[in-house]
N, C-alpha and C positions, 0 to 999 in steps of 0.2 A: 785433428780438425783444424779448418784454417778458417773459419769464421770464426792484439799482444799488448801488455802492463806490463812496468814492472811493481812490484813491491815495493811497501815503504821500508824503513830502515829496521831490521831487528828489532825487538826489545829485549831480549833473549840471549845473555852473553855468550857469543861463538855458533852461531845458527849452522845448523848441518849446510846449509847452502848460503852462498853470499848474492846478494843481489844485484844487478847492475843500475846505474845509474836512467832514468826516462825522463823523455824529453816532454813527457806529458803532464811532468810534476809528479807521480805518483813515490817515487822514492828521495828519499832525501837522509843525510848523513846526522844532519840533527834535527830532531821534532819541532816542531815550527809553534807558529801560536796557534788556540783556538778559538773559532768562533762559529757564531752562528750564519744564518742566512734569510731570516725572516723578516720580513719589509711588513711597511707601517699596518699592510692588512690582515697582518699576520692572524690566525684563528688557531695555532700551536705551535712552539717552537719546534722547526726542524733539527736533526741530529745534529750536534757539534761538530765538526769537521774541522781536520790540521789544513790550515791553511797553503803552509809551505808543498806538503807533501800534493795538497789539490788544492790548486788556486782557483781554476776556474768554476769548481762546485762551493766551494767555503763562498767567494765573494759572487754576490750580482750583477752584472754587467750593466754597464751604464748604458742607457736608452733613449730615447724621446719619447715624450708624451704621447704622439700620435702615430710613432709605430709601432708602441705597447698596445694603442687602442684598436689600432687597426687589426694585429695579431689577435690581440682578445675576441674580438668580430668574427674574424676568419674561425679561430678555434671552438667557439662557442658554435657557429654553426655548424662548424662538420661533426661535432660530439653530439648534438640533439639530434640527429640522425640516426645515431648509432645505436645497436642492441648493447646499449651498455648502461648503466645510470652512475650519474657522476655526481658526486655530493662536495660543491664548492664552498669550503667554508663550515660555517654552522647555516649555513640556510638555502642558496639555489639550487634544485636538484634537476639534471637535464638527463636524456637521452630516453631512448625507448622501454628500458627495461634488460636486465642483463646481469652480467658482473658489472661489482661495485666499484669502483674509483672513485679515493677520499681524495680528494685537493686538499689541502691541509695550509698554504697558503698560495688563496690566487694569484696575490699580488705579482709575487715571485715566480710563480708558473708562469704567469702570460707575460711578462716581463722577459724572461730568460728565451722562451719561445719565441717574442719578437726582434728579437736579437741574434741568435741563432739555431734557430727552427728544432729540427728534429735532433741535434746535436745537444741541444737544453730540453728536451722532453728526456733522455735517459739523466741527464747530468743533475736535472731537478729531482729526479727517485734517487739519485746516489746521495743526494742534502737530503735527504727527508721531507721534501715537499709535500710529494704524495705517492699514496701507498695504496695498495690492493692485498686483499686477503688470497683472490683468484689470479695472482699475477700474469699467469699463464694465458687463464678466459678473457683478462682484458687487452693483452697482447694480442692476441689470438682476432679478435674482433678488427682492431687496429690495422691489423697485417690481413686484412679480407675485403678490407677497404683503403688498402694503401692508392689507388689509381684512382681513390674518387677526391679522399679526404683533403686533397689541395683545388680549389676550383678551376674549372677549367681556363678562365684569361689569365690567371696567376701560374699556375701550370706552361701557359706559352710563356709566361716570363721569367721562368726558373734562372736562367742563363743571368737574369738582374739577381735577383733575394737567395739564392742559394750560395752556399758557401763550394770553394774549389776545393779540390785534393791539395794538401801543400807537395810544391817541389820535393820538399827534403825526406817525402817519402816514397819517392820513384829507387822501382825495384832494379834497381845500376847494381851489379857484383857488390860494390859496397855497402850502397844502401838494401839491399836485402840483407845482409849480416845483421844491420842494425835490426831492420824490421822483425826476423825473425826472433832476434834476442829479445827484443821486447815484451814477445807472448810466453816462448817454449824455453827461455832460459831464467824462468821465473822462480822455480824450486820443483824439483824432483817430486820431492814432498809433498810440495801442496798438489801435484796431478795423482799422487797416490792415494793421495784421501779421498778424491772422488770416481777415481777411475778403476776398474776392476782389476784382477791380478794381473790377465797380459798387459794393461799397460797401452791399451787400445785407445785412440785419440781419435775414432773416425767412427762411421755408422757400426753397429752390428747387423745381421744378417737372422730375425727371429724364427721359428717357425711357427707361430702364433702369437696372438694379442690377448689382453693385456700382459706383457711383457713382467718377468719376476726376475728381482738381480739376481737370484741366484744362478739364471738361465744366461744371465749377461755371456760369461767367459766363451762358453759353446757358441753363443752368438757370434761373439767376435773371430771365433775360429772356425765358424762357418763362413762369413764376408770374405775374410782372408782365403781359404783353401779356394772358394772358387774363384777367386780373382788370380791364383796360380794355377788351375783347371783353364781358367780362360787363354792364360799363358802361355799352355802347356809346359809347364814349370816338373821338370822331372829327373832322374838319374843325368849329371853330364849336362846340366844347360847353365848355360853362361848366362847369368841372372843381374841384370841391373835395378836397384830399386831406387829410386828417387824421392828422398824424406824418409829418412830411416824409423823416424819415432824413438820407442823407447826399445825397437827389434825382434816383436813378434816375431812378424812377414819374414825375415833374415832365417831366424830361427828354423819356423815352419819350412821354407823354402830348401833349405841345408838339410832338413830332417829329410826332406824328397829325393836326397842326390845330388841337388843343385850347387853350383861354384856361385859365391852371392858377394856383388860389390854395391855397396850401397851410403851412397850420402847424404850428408846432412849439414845444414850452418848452424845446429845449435851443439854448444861447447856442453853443455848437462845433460842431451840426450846423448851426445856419441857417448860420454864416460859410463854412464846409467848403459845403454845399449852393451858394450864392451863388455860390460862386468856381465850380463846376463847371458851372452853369449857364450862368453867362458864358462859360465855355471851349467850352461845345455852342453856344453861338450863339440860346440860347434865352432871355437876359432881355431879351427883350420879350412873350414871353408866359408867363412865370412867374413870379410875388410871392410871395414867403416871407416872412412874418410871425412873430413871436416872439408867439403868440396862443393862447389857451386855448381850447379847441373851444366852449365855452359861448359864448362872448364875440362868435362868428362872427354877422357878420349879412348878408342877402342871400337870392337864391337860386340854386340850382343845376342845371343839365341833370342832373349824376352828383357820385356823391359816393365816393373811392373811402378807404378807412382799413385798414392792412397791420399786424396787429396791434398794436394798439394800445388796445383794450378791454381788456384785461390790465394795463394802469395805470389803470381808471378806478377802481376799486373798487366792492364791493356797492351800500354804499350810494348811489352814482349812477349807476348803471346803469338809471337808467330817465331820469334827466335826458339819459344820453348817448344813449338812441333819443328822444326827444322832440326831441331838436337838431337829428338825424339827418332826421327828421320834417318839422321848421320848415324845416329848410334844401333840402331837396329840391322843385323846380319840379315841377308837374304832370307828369306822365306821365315823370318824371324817374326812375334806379335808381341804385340804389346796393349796391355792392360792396364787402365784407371779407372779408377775410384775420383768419383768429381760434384761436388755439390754445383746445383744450377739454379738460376730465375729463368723467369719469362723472356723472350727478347727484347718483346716491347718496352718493359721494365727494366731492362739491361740499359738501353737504349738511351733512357730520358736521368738517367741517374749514374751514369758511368764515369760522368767528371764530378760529381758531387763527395763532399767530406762529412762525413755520418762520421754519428756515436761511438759505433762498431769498428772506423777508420781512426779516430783518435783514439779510442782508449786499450781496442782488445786486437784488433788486426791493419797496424799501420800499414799502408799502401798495397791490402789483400782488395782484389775484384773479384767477385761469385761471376763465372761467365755462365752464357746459355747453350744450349746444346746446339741451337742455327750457326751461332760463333764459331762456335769448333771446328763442328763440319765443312764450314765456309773456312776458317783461316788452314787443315789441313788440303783441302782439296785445291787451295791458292798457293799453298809452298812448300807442298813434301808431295811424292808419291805414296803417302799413306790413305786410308780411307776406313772410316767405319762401320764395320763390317758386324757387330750386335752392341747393341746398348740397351739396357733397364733399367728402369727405375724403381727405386723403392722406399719413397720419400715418408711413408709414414714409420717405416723402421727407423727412423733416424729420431722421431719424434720423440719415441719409445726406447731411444739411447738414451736422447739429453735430458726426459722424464725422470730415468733411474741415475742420471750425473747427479741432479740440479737436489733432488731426494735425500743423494747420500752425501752432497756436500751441506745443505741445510743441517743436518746431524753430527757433521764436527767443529762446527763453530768453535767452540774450545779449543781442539787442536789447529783450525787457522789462527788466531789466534798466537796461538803458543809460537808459530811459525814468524811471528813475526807482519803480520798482514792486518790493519784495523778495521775498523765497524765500516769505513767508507768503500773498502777494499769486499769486503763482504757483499756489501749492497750492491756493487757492482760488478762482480761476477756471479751474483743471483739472478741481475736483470739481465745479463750476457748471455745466461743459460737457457733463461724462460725465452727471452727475447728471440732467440736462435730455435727452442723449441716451438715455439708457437707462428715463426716462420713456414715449420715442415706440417703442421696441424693445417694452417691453412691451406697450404700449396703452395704459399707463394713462391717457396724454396722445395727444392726436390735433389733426392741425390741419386747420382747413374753410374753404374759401371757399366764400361766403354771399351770394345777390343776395336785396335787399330791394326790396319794388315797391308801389306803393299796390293793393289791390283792382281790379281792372281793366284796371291796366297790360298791355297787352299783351306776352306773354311772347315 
């Protein structure tokens, strides 16, 4: 999945995995101080937070008076709208009715919102400002009205009050190493605790609802097989995978006959991938490379990539179908796996620095499906020839993620990862799931074919 952290420092003498250094504060060599975050209006102390490890959720950002009061304005009014009821404090209660959201301390809410918007609405739930029982319903509502919830003259002035993407996280050969290490070179460990036994980082594929973990694994081996059906992935093809993970797809694709080259920039999937690979009996037809998709050279019968356009960034998105392109042999397809927005919503928020930008997926853009179409039909001879969606499957992934990581708290923990660290791969999950609940987000698999190709 590519909607990256690192970890804070071990507690834990000799952690099975070491962490790297984040430029987001999240990790640090020695445990910092702690404090609080709750300003004079305080109605309950927020959680303690290592300051060092997170600066900008331990402290409050300093404001003006009347662009706290202004935000308070704005926010107050798009939440009395909403089917939700929000309990500010010990005493204002606004919204229509709904799931509940405690404010716990306004002060600091509206404060940290008029300072930096929708980047202090997650970072206030990682302090313990405020909390929901239904985090999911209240997300849920949030992301149904994400294209009202700013007013419209404010709205045309995004381009003043929103914050930019920084520089230093453009997806450059280099700066992708970084970005990728961020999220997927966190701990082996901690993705096996929530993730099923393949080791599946992406949508599964159900064949009904409500979705039961035990049915996960088959799900994930049905997404996969048809996205090598789509491929024609079989005895004898020369298989390129782009984002190896932890090497189902490898696996699965080898067990069909396939010669499978497949890369990756994180340093703890390729080792994890390797070992698994040798355990199936399959390296001798699979090479995993520590390789930058640009970098790849050759060509291929099929080329299959499972979300992973979600770390390329805008601005190479047309480098990454031109690769896509080069690397593809004549009468060869190629299949992805791609979470999407709307366009319109692409559109107005593409330069903008969110939550999900700073803390869990530095310099990742969700593109839309118009995008695609448009950037392959501008600079490859490829074209898309079937795509589907099946965005509420995804829902009913990060449902059963978000489920089974609530349930080893203790072994995060043990990992080495604290209660700040918790809180905010909770709201990564819900936040993400409650995405695909509303629509806002959808996920498609996408076969790309030159003109001709026979379908």
């Amino acid at each position: 999945m590519s909607v990256h952290v690192s970890p804070p420092s071990p507690t834990s003498p000799e952690p099975p995995v070491a962490a790297p250094a984040s430029a987001a504060g999240a990790a640090a060599n020695t445990a910092g101080p702690v404090v609080t975050t709750a300003g004079p209006a305080s109605t309950a102390a927020p959680s303690a937070v290592d300051a060092r490890r997170w600066p900008d959720v331990a402290r409050l950002p300093r404001a003006s008076w009347l662009r706290t009061a202004i935000a308070e304005r704005v926010v107050r009014h798009a939440l009395a709208r909403l089917a939700l009821r929000i309990r500010l404090g010990e005493g204002e209660t606004l919204g229509l009715g709904g799931p509940l959201m405690v404010v716990r301390d306004p002060h600091a809410f509206f404060l940290r919102i008029g300072t930096t918007g929708l980047i202090a609405f997650g970072e206030s739930y990682m302090a313990g400002e405020w909390e929901a029982d239904d985090l999911v319903g209240v997300l849920t509502v949030l992301a149904e009205n994400a294209g009202v919830l700013v007013p419209a003259p404010l709205q045309r002035l995004r381009r003043v009050w929103a914050l930019k993407r920084p520089d230093a996280q453009r997806n450059t050969p280099e700066g992708s190493r970084d970005n990728i290490s961020h999220h997927y070179d966190l701990s082996n460990e901690l993705f096996a605790l929530f993730l099923d036994e393949t080791l599946s980082y992406s949508s599964a594929l159900f064949r009904g609802f409500p979705a039961d973990a035990s049915l996960l694994p088959a799900a994930q081996h049905r997404k996969i097989d048809r996205l090598l059906d789509e491929a024609r992935v079989g005895p004898g093809t020369r298989l390129l995978e782009i984002g190896t993970g932890w090497g189902e797809l490898a696996i699965r694709a080898a067990a069909r006959g396939a010669s499978v080259d497949t890369v990756t920039l994180s340093q703890e999937q390729l080792d994890l991938a390797e070992k698994r690979i040798g355990a199936a009996g399959m390296e001798d037809r699979v090479t995993v490379r520590l390789c930058d998709y640009r970098k790849v050279r050759g060509t291929y019968d099929a080329v299959v990539s499972v979300e992973m356009i979600e770390a390329v960034g805008e601005e190479f998105w047309p480098e990454y179908f031109t690769t896509l392109d080069r690397l593809l042999a004549p009468g060869g397809r190629i299949a992805l796996q791609a979470i999407t927005m709307p366009h319109d919503r692409l559109l107005v928020s593409r330069t903008t620095h969110t939550w999900i930008g700073k803390y869990i997926f530095p310099g990742g853009l969700i593109p839309s499906v118009e995008v695609m179409e448009q950037l392959t039909a501008e600079h490859t001879s490829l074209r898309v020839v079937e795509w589907d969606g099946f965005g509420p499957h995804y829902a009913q992934t990060l449902r059963l993620w978000r489920e089974r990581f609530a349930e080893q708290e203790a072994r995060v923990d043990a990992l080495g990862f604290d209660a700040t660290f918790r809180r905010m791969w909770t709201f990564y999950l819900a936040y993400s799931e409650a995405g695909f609940r509303s629509g806002y987000l959808d996920v498609q698999q996408m076969v790309l074919a030159r003109e001709g190709t026979t379908r």
